[in-house]
VEXSE-295943 format. One record per atom (N, C-alpha, C): x, y, z; residue in one letter. Coordinates in steps of 0.1 Angstrom, whole numbers, padded with zeros to 4 digits, always signed. Each point is the difference from the previous one (the first is absolute). Example, Ala and Ser with C-alpha at 12.3 -4.5 7.8 and 13.67 -1.06 7.14 Angstrom:
+0132-0057+0078A -0009+0012+0000A +0009+0012+0000A -0004+0011-0007S +0009+0011+0000S -0008+0011+0008S 
This chain:
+0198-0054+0109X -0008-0008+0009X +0002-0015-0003X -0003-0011+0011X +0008-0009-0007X -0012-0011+0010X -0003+0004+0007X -0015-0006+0009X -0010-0004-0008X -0002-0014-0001X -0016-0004-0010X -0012+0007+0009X -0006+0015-0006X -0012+0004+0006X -0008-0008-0001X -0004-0012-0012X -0007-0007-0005X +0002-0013-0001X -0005-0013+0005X +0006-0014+0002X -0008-0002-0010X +0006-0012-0012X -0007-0005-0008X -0006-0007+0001X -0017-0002-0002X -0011-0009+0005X -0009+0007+0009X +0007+0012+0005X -0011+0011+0012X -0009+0002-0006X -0012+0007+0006X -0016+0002-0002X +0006+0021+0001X -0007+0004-0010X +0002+0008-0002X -0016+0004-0005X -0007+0016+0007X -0007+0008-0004X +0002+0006-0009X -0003+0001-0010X -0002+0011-0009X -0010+0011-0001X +0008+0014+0007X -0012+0007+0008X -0009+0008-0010X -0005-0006-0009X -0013+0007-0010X -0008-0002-0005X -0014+0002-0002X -0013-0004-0003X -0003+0004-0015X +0014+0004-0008X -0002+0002-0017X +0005-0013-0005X -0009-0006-0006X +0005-0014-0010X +0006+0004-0006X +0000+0009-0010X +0017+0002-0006X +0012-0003+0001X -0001+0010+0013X +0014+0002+0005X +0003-0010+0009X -0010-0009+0009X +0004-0013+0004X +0006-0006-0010X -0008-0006-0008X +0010-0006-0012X +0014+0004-0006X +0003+0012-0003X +0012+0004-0001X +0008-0004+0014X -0001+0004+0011X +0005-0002+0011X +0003-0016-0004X -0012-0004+0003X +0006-0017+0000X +0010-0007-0006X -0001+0006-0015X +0007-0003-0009X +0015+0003+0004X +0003+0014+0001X +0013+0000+0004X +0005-0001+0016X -0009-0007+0010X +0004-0007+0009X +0006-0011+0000X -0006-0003-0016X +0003-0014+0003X +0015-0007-0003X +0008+0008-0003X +0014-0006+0000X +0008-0003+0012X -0006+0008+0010X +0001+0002+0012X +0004-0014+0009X -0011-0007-0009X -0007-0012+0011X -0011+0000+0009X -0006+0011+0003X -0010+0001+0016X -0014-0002-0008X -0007-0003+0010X -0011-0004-0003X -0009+0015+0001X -0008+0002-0011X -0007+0014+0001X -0017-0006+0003X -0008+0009+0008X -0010+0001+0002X -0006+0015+0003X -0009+0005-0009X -0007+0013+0000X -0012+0002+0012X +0002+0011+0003X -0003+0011+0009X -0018-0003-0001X -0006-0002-0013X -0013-0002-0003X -0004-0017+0000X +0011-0008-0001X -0003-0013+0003X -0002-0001+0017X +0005+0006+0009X +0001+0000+0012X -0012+0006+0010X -0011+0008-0013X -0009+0002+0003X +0007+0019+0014X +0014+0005-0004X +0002+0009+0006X -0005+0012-0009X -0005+0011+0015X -0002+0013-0004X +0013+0010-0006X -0011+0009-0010X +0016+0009-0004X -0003+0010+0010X +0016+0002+0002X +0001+0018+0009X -0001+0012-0012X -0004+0009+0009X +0003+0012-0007X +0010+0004+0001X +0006+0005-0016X +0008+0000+0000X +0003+0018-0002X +0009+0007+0014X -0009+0013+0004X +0022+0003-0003X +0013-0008-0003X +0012+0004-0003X +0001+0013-0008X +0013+0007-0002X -0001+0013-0008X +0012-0009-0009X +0004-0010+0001X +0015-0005-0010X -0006-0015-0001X +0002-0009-0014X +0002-0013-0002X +0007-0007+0010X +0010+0006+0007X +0008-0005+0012X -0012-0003+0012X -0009+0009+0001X -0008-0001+0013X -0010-0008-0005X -0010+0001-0010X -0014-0006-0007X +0007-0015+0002X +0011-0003-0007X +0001-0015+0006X +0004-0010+0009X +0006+0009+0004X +0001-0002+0018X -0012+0001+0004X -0013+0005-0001X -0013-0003+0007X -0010-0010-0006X +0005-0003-0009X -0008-0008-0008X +0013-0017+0007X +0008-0001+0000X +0007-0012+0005X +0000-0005+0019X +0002+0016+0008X -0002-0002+0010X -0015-0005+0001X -0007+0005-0004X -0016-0004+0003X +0002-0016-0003X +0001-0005-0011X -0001-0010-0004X +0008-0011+0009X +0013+0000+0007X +0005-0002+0006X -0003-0004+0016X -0005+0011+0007X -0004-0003+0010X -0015-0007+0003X -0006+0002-0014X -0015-0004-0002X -0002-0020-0005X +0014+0003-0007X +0003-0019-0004X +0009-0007+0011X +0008+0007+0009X +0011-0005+0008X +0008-0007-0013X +0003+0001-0013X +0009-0003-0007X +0007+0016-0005X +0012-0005-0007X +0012+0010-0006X -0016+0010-0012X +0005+0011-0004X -0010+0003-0011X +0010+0006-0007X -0005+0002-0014X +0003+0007-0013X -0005+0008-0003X +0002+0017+0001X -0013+0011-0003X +0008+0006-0012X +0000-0002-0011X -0002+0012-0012X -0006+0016+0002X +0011+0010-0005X -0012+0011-0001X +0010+0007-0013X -0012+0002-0008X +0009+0004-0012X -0008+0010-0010X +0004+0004-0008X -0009+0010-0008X +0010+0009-0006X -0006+0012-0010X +0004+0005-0013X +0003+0012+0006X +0010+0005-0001X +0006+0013+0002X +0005+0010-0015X -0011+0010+0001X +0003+0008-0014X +0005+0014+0000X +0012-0001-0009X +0012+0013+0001X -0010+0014-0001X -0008+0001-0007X -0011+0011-0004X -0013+0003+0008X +0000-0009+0009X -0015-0001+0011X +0010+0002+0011X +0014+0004+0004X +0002-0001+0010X +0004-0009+0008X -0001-0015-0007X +0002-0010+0011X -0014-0008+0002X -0010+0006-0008X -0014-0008+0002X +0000-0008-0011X -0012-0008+0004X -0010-0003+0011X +0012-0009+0011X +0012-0005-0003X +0008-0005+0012X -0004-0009+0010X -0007+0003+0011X -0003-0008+0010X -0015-0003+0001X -0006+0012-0010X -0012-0002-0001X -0006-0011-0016X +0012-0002-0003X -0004-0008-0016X -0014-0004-0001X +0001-0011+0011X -0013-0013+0002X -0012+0013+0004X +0002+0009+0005X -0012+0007+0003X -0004+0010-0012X +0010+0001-0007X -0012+0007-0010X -0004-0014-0013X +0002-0004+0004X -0011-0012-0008X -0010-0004+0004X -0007+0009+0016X -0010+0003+0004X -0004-0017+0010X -0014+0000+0006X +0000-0013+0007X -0003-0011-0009X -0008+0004-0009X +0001-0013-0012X +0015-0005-0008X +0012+0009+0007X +0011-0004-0007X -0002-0003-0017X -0004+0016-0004X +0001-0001-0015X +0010+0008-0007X +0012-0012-0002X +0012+0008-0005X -0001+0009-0011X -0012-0009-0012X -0005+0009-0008X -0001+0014-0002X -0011+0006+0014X -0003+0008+0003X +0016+0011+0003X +0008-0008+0010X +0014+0002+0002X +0008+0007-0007X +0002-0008-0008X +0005+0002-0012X -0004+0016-0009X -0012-0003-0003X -0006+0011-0004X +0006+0012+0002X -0007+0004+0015X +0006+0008+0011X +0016+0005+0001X +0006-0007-0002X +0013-0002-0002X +0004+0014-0011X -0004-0005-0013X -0001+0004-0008X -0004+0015-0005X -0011-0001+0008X -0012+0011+0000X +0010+0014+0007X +0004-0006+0009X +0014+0006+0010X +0013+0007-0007X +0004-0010-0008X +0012+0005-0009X -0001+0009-0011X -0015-0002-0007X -0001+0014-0009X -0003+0009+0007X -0007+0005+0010X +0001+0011+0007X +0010+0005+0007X +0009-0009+0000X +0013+0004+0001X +0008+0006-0010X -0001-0005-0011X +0000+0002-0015X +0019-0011+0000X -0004-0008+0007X +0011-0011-0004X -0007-0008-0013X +0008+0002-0012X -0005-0005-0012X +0016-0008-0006X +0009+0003+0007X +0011-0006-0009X +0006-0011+0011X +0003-0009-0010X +0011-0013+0007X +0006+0005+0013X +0009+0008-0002X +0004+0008+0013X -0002+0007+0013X -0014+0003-0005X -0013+0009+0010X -0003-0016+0006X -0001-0012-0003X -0007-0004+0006X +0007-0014+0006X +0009+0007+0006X +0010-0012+0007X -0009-0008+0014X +0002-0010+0002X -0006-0007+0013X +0010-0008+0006X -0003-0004+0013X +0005-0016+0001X -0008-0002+0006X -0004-0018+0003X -0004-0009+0008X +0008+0003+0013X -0002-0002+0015X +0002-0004+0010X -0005-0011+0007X +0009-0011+0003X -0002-0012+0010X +0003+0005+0011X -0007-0002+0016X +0009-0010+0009X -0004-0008+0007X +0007-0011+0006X -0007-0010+0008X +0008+0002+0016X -0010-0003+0005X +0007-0002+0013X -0007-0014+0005X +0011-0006+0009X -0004-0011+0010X -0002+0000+0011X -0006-0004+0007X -0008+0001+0017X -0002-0013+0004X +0008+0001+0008X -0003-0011+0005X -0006-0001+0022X -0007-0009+0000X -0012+0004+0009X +0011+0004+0013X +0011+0000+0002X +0011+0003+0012X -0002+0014-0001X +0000+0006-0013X +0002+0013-0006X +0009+0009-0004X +0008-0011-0005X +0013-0002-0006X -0006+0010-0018X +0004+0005-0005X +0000+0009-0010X +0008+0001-0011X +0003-0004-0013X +0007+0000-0005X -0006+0007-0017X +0010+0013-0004X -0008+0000-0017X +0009+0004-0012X -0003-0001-0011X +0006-0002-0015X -0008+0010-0006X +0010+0007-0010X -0010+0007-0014X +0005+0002-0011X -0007-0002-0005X +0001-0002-0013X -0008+0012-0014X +0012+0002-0008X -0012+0009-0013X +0010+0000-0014X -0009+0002-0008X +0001-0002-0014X -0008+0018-0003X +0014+0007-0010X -0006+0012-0003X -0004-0006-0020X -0013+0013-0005X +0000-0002-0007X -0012+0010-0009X -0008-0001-0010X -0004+0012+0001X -0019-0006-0004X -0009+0009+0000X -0013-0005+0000X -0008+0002-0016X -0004-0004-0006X -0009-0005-0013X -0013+0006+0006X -0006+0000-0018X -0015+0002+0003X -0002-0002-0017X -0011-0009-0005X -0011-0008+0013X +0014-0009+0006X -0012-0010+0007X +0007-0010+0007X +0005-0013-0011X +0012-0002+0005X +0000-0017-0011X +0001-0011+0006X -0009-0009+0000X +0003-0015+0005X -0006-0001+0007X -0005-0019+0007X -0010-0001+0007X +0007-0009+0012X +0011-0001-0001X +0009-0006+0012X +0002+0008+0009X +0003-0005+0014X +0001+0006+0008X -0011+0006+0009X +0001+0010+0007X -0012+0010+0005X +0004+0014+0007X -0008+0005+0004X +0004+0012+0004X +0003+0011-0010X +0014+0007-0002X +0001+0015-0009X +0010-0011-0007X +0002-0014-0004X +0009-0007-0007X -0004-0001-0021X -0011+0006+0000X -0001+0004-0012X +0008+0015-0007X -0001+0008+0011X +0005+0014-0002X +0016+0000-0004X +0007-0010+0010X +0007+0003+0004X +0013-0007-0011X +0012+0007-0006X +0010-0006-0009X +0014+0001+0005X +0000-0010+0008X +0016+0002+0006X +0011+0003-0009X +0010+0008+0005X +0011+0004-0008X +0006-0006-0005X +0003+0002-0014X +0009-0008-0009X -0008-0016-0004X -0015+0000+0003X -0008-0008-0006X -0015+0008-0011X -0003-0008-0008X -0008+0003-0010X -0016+0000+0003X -0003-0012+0007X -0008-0003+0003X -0009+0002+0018X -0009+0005+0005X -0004+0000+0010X +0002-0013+0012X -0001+0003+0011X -0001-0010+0008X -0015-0006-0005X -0012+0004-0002X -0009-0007-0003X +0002-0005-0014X +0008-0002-0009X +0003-0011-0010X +0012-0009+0004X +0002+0000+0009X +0013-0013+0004X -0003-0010+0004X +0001-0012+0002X -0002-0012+0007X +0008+0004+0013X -0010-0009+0010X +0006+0005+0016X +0012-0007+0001X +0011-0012-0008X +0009-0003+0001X +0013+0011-0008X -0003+0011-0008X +0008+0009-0003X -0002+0010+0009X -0008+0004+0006X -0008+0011+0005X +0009-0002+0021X -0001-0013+0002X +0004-0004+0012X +0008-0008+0005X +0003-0009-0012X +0011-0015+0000X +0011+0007+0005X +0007-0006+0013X +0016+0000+0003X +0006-0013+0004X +0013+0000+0008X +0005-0009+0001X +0009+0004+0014X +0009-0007+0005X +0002+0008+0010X +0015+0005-0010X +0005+0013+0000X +0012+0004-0008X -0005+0010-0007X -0010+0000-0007X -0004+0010-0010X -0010+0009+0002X -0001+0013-0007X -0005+0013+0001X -0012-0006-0005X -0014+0002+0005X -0012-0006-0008X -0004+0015-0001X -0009+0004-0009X -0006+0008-0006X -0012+0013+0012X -0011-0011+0001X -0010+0007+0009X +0004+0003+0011X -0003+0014+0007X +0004+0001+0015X -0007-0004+0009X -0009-0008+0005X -0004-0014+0006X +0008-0012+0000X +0009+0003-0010X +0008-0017-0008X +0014+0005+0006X +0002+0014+0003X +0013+0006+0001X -0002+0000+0014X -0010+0001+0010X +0000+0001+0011X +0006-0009+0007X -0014-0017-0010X +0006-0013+0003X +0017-0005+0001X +0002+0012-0014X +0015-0010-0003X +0012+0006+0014X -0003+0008+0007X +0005+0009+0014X -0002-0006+0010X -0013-0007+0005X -0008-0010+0014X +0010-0013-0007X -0001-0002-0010X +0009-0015-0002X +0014+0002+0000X +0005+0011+0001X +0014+0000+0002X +0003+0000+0014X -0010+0006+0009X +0003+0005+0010X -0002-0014+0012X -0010-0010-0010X -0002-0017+0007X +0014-0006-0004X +0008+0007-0005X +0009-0008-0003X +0005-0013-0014X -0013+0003-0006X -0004-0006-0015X +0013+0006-0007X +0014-0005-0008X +0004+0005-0010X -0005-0004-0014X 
């Protein structure tokens, strides 16, 4: 693809009401060039998000935002898919951290999950992360990226970077959890290189596809 989806200096939605993950978004928008503005700055409602695939949840979360700002939007939908739970919690990640969004509790659960499974070894307890983003823009033009990092889950948790199951979680062929990394190891790319997180991997796919080398 060789069409700039994205003109450098555009106003761009970022379709999500988690500070976190706006921030991460931002951050790796920003090599981009566009101007980012969140979904909760704009004072927009969230949709329910009622998809059965990361492909659909952010497509409803972008188209909303989209037709609701008359600007382009950014919808993330991502979460932790575990070899031993089947593929859970998956699309439901953010929902079992319940409405207080306590990954804590999350986590926990997580956990609580895999010994009754009796996943106790490195191997039993393979995971990956899942990104994807899609773009909407208010015509209803549609466009999406995905991104993941496999790797396997810890207990307890380590490190206070990050958020979400990023304590649990030890990507492959590293030592340390995503919640012990600085978000510049964790998400730093460039346009050329393979970055690490699949949010960062997603990005580094939308920037190829703007035409960024």
């Amino acid at each position: 693809m060789t069409t700039r989806i994205l003109a450098p200096g555009e106003r761009l939605v970022i379709a999500s009401h988690n500070s976190g993950k706006v921030a991460e978004i931002a951050a790796l928008i920003r090599p981009i060039g566009v101007e980012a503005v969140s979904a909760g700055e704009l004072g927009l409602a969230e949709p329910e998000e009622t998809g059965e695939t990361f492909e659909e949840n952010a497509a409803i979360k972008a188209v909303a935002a989209a037709g609701a700002s008359g600007l382009p939007a950014l919808a993330d939908d991502s979460g932790l898919a575990i070899d031993a739970l089947g593929g859970e919690p998956g699309i439901y990640s953010a929902r079992w951290a319940g409405p207080d969004k306590d990954f804590a509790r999350a986590m926990r659960l997580v956990e609580e999950r895999l010994q009754q499974a009796g996943a106790t070894s490195p191997e039993q307890r393979r995971a990956r992360f899942v990104a994807v983003l899609c773009l909407a823009r208010p015509d209803g033009e549609l466009l999406t990226w995905r991104g993941e990092i496999t790797g396997e889950l810890v207990w307890p948790p380590r490190g206070e970077k990050g958020f979400g199951y990023d304590p649990i979680f030890r990507p492959e062929g590293h030592d340390r959890t995503f919640g012990e990394m600085e978000a510049g190891e964790k998400h730093g790319w460039r346009p050329g290189m393979t970055p690490l997180s699949h949010r960062a991997r997603a990005f580094a796919a939308l920037a190829r596809d703007l035409g960024v080398q």
